[in-house]
N, C-alpha and C positions, 0 to 999 in steps of 0.2 A: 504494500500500500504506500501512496507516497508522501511524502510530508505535506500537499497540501491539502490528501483527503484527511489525513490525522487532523492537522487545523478545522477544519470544517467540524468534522466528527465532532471534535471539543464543545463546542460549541453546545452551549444548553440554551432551550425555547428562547428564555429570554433574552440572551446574548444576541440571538440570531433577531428578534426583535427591535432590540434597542438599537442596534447597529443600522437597522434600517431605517428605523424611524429619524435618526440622527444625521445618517448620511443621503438617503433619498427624498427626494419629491415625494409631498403628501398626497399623489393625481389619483391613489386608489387607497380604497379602506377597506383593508382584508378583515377577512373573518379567523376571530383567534385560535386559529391553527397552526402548527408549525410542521409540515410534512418534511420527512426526510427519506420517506422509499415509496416506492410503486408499483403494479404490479396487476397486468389487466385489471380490471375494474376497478381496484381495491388502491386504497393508497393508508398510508401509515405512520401517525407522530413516534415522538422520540423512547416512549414509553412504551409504545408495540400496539395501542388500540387501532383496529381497523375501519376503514370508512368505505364506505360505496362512492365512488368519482360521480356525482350525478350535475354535474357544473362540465366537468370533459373540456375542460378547458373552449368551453365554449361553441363545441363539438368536432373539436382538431385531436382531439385522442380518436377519433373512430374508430382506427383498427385496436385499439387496447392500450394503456401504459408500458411503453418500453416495449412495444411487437416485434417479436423475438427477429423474427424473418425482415421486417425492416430496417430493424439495429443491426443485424447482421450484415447487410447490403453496402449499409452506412460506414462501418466496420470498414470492411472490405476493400470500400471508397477512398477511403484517411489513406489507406495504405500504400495509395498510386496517386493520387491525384489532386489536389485542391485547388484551390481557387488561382485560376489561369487567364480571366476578363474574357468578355466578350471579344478581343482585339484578334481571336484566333476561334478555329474552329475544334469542337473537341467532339468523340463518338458519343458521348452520354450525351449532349447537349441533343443533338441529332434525333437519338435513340426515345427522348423524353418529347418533342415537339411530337414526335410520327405517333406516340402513346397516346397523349393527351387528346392532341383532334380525333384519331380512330375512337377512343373510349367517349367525344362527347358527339360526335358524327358534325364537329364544323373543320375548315381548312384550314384554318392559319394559328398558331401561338404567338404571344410576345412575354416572354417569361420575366416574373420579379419577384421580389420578397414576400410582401407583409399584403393583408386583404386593403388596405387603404391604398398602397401603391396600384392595386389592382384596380381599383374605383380611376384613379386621378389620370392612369393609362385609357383607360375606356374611354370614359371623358375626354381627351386627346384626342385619340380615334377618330370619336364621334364628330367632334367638333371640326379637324378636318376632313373628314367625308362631308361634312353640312356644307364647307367649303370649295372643295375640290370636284364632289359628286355631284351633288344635291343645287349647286351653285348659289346658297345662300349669302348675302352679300358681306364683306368682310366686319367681322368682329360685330354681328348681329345675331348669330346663332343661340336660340335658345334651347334646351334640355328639363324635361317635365317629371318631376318627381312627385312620392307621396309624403303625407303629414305621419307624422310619427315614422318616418324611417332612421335608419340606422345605417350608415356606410362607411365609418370611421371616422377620423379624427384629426384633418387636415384643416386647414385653413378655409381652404375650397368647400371641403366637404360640411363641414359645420355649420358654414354659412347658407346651407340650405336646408339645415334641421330645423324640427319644430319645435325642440326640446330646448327651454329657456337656460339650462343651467351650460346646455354645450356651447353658447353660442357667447355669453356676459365677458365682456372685457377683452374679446379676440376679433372683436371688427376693427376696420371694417372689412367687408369681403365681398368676393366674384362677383359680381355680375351675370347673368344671365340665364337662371333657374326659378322657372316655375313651379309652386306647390299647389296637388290639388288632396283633395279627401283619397285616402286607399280606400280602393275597392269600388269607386264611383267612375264608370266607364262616360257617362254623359260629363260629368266636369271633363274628364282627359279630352273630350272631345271638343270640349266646348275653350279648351288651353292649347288648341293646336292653333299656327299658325303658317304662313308660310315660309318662316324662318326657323321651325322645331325642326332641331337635328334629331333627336332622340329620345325618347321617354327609359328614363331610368329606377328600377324597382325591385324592391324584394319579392318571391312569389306567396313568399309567408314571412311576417315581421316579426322576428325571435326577438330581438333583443326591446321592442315593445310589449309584450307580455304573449307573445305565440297569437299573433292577430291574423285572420286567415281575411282573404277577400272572399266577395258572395261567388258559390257556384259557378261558371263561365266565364269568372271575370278576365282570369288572364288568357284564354281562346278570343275572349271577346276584343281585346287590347292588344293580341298580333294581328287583327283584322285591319283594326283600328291605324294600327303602325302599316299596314299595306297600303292603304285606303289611302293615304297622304304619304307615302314615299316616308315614312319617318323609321329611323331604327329603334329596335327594342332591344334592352339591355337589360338583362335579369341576372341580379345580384343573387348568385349561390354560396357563396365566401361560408355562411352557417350552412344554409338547407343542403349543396350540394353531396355527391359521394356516396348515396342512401341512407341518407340523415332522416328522410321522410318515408321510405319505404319506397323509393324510385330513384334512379342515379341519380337522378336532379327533377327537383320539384317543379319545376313548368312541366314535366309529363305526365304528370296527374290532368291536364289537360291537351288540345293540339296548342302548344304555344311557343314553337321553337324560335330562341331569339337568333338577332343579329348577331351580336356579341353575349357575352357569359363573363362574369368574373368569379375565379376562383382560388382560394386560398386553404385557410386551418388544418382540415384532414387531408390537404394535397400534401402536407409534411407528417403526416403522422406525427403529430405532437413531439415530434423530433429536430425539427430543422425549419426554419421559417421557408416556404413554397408556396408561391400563388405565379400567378395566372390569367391574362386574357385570353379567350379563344372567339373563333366567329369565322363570317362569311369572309372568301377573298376579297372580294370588293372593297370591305369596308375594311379589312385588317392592312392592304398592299397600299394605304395612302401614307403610312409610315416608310421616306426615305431613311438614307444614312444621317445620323446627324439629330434626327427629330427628337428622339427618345432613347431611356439608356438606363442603366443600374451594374455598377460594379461587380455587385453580387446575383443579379437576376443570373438565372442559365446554369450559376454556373454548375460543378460536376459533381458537387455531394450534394447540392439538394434537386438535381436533376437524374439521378439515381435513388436518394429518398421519393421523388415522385414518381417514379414507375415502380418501384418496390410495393408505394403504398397503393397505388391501384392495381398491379398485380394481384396484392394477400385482398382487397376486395373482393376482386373476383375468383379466388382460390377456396374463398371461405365460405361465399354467396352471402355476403354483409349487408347486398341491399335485402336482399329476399328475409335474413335473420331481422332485419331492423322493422321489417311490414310486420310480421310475427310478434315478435317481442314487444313490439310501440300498440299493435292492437291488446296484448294482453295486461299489459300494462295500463293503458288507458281506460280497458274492462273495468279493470280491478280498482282505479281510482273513484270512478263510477258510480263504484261500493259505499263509499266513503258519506260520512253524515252530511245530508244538504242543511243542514244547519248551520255546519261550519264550512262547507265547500260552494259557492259561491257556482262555479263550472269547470269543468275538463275539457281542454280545447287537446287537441293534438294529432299529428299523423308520424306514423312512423316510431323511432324512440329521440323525436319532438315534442314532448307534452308540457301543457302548463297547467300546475294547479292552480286555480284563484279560489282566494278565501274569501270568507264576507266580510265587507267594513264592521270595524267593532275589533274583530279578530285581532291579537296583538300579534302582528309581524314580526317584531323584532324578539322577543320572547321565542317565537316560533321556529326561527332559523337558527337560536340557540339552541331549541329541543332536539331541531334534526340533529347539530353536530355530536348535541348527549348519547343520538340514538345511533349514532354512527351513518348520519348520512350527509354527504356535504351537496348543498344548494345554496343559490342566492335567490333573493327577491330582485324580478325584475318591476319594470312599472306594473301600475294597475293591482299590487296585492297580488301577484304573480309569480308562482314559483317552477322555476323551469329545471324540468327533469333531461336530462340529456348524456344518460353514460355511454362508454363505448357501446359500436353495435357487436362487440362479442359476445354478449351479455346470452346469457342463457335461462331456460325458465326458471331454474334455479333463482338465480341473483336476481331477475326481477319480483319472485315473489319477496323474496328478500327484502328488496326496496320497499314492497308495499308494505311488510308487517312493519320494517322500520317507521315508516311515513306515517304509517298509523300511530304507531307508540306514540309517533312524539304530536300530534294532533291529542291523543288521548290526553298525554299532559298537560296542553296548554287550554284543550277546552273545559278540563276538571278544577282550573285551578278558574276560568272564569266563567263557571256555572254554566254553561252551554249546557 
């Protein structure tokens, strides 16, 4: 072992605490845990209690914690090759472009890090096809988004949230994005114009509390995107990889976009990998020069990503996650409409909402007591999302957990 894991090791909860709190930005408020192993579904403090991952990092653990066959890959990568810039051509690079479009059936890749870079790419894209293609006139191109979305944490990006806390003391910002209601097909239409390059959207809003649109909406919104020459961009960065119980969640209907942005389970919670993919048309207006990332491409996480959609498909993840997320969401169901507000969910995507009254924050202390880790998203919202390895086993598991700790917190306020 080497002296810098012994250092670490040393380290007790609160050492590893205070350090952070001292040396880091306060941008996130974790939950008082201090994990130090993992291990599909499960992850583990210092003392050995174990937890059910149902946060999944947000659903970038998909194939499992630390998957053997992707670490391995990863492994194997360290040992030849690292980071060599886009300035050259490498086999992995290659090997990962020809993956990725075969597994989403579009042409073209532009590979990057982090799901935000994938948004701010797209956006690029679009903007000049609105240019290039579409012959929209310069530096008038608009882009149509929903309320309550979520696409990261850019400058750019923020500046079109409707979320007031993302937005306080970081203007001013972009220009050129319109917001209508999710899931309302007559506003989108009624926000086109003939300068909309693009309409850009979640096909389901995870990090607003699992907010689904009505029935046909996104069939109804690639029409809509025909109908006026506009591209459609469907953010999968969470849903995508059989998060929903389909490799990507615009297939739950006919709604295949122009472009796609993808990230989190494209690295198996190993290595940051995202991704735009799409039609040639609109991915071939990027010359040399336009766009770029040190790190995009290159050869250990362009190996972590066909590793990780390999064990996908090796495992049948999407098909286990339809399974496992209906029984799951069965089983939530169950649960007292007293305290249980609604079960929204497809796939092993689900959100519990409690009823106002319900003490939240008590709540998501119970789950950690009960050994299960979640956050509250908006809306009184608690989103269930562990890897899709998960077996019947470990979701009923979750459920008796989820109950315990509901039982606690409703018996202590008379529910």
């Amino acid at each position: 072992m080497s002296d810098l894991r012994d250092r670490i090791n040393a380290l007790s909860p609160d050492d590893a605490v205070q350090m952070a709190e001292r040396y880091g930005t306060h941008n996130y408020h974790p939950l008082p845990l201090n994990l130090v192993r993992v291990d599909g579904p499960y992850a583990y403090d210092k003392v050995g209690n174990q937890y059910i991952d149902c946060v999944g990092a947000y659903s970038a653990v998909a194939q499992g914690h630390l998957n053997e066959v992707v670490s391995d890959a990863m492994i194997e990568q360290l040992k030849i090759m690292g980071l060599v810039s886009r300035a050259v051509h490498t086999p992995e690079l290659g090997y990962f472009l020809k993956t990725i479009c075969e597994y989403t059936d579009l042409d073209m890749c532009c590979p990057m890090n982090t799901g935000a870079e994938a948004i701010e790419t797209a956006l690029k894209l679009a903007r000049k096809w609105g240019y290039t293609v579409k012959g929209i006139p310069a530096d008038k191109a608009e882009i149509i988004v929903a309320t309550e979305n979520f696409h990261g944490r850019t400058i750019t990006i923020v500046g079109f949230s409707t979320e007031k806390q993302y937005q306080e003391g970081f203007g001013p910002f972009t220009p050129g994005f319109k917001v209508v209601p999710f899931g309302d097909i007559e506003a989108v239409r009624a926000a086109i114009t003939p300068n909309t390059a693009a309409i850009l959207m979640e096909p389901i809003q995870a990090e607003a509390g699992i907010l689904f649109p009505p029935a046909g909406f996104m069939a109804d919104l690639r029409a809509v995107c025909d109908e006026n020459n506009v591209l459609l961009i469907w953010d999968e960065i969470q849903t995508g990889f059989g998060r929903t119980g389909k490799r990507f969640a615009w297939q739950h209907e006919d709604a295949k976009p122009d472009m796609m942005t993808l990230a989190k389970a494209l690295g198996a919670g190993l290595y940051p990998v995202s991704a735009v993919v799409g039609r040639r048309e609109v991915m071939e207006v990027f010359k040399p020069g336009d766009h770029g990332s040190t790190f995009g491409g290159n050869p250990i996480g362009a190996i972590v990503g066909i590793a990780a959609i390999e064990e996908m498909e090796r495992e049948g993840l999407v098909d286990n996650s339809r399974a496992m997320g209906d029984r799951l969401k069965s089983e939530f169901l169950k649960f007292d409409d007293r305290v249980i507000e609604e079960v929204r969910g497809r796939g092993l995507l689900v959100g519990l909402e409690v009823h106002e009254g319900i003490d939240t924050k008590r709540l998501t202390a119970a789950f950690l007591e009960n050994g299960v880790i979640t956050k509250e998203t908006r809306h009184r919202t608690f989103r269930f999302a562990p890897p899709l390895t998960v077996d019947e086993s470990v979701v009923m598991e979750i459920v008796a957990r989820v109950k315990r700790a509901l039982d606690s917190v409703t018996a202590t306020a008379g529910v």
